[in-house]
N, C-alpha and C positions, 0 to 999 in steps of 0.2 A: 504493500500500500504506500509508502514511505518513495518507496525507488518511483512509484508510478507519477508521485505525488510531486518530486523532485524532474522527472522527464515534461510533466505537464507546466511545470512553470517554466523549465527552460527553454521547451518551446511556443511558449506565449509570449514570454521575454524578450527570446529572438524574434518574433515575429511581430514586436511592435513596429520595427522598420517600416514594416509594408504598409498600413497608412500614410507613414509620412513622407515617404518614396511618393505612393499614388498623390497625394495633394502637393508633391515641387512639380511631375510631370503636369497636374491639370493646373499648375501657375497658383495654384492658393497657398500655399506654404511658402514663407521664404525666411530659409534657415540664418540663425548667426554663424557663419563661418568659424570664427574663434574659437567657439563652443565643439564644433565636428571636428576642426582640426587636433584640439587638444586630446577628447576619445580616442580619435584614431589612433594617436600615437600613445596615446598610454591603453588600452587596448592591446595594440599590436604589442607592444611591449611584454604585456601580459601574457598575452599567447605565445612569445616566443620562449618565455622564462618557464611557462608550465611543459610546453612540450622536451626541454632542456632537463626538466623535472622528471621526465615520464607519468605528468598529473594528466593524463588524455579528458577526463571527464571536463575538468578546467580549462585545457586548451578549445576541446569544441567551442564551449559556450562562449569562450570570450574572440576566439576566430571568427564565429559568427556571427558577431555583436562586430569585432573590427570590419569586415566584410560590410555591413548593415551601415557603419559610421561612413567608410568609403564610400558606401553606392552615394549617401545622403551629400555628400561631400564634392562628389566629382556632378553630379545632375541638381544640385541644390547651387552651384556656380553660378551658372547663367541669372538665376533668378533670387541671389540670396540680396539680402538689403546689403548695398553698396555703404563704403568708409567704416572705417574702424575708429573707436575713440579712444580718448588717451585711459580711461579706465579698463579697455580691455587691451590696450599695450601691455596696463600692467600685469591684469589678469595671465597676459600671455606669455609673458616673460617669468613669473611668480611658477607657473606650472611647469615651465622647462626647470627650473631652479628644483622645484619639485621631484619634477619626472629626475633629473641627475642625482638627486639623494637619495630617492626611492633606490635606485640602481646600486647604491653603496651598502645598504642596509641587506642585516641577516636577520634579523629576529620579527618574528612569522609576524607579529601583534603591532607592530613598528610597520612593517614592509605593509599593512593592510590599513591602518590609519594616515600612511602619508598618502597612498592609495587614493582614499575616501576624500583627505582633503585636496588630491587634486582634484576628482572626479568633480567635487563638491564647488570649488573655483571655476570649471567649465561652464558650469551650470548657469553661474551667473547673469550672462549677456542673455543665454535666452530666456532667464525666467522671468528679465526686465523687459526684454523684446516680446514677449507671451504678454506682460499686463501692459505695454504702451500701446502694444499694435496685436489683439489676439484672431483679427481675422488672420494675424500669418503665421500662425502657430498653430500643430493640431493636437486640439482635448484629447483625440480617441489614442492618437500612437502613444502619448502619455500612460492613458488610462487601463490600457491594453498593459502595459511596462509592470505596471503599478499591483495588476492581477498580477501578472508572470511571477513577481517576484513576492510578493504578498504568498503566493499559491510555496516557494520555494522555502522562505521560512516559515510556513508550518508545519511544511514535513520539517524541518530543521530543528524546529522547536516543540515534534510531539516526539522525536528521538531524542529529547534533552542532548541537543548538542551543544558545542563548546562556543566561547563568546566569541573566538575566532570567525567559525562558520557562520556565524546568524549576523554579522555586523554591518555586513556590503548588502545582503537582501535587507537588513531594518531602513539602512539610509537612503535606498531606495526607493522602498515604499515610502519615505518620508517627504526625500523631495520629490518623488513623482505627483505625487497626493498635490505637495505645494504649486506645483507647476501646471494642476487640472484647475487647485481651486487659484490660481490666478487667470489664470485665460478664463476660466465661467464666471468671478468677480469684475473684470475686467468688462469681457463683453454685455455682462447686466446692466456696467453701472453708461456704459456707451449707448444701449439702447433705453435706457432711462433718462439719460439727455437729448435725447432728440425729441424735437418736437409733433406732437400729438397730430395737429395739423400743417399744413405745408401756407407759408405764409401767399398772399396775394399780390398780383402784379409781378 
């Protein structure tokens, strides 16, 4: 139950891409770049160190997730909001700094919280681009995430596992949750200003 429990979120997880793939091609998404660049490469990262490990379960999931950031990354180009601002220079710079310590470190609990706070720095741009502009942002591949991984720590946590394991799905769930309820506060509070009627003349 636990194994099935653990395969059903990884492949929800991985498959939150596929909305947000389908809405760069139909032009309604448009990603923060900063944001898919930093996954990818901490991702790929990821995937390279597990397969290094012979952690294959670990390698899939985050391969396919790197795979997922690329596709968003190279087709989210053309139509991603243009200029970068000086907050996410820093942002961008902060996670290389990041990603180069993460790569120094041995100790499994170290190597997963530097992890989380890059992950968590990526996050940034688009969860400010999700409540400035949330028609370009999509609720569902969020929400979609949010299950996946939701669904992965409970197998996690009816095996009483270790605080290791349950850490990367809680934060998850955390900021994915953030990320649904800003684009849905967001787009409430935009269609609560607009006007009832359309003025004349």
């Amino acid at each position: 139950m636990i194994k099935l429990l653990l395969i059903a979120g990884t492949i929800l997880a991985s498959a939150a891409y596929v909305p947000y793939i389908r809405d760069i091609v139909k032009h309604g998404v448009r990603p923060r770049l900063v944001s898919w660049v930093i996954w990818t490469l901490l991702l790929g990262l990821m995937t390279i160190v597990s397969v290094q490990e012979r952690a294959w379960g670990s390698a899939l999931a985050t391969g396919v997730s790197t795979i997922g950031c690329l596709l968003v990354l190279l087709l989210g180009w053309n139509y991603a909001t243009r200029g970068v601002t000086r907050f996410e220079v820093v942002i961008f710079l902060g996670a290389l700094a990041g990603i180069a310590l993460w790569l120094t470190l041995d100790t499994p609990l170290l190597v997963m919280l530097v992890a989380i706070a890059i992950d968590a720095a990526a996050y940034i741009p688009t969860l400010v681009h999700g409540w400035q502009k949330p028609e370009e942002e999509s609720w569902i591949a969020f929400a979609v995430g949010v299950i996946g991984e939701g669904t992965i720590l409970a197998a996690i946590l009816h095996q009483h596992g270790s605080l290791l394991e349950y850490l990367y799905p809680l934060y998850a769930v955390i900021f994915g949750a953030a990320m649904v309820g800003a684009i849905w506060a967001a787009s409430y509070q935009s269609n609560a200003s607009e006007p009832v009627f359309a003025p004349e003349g």
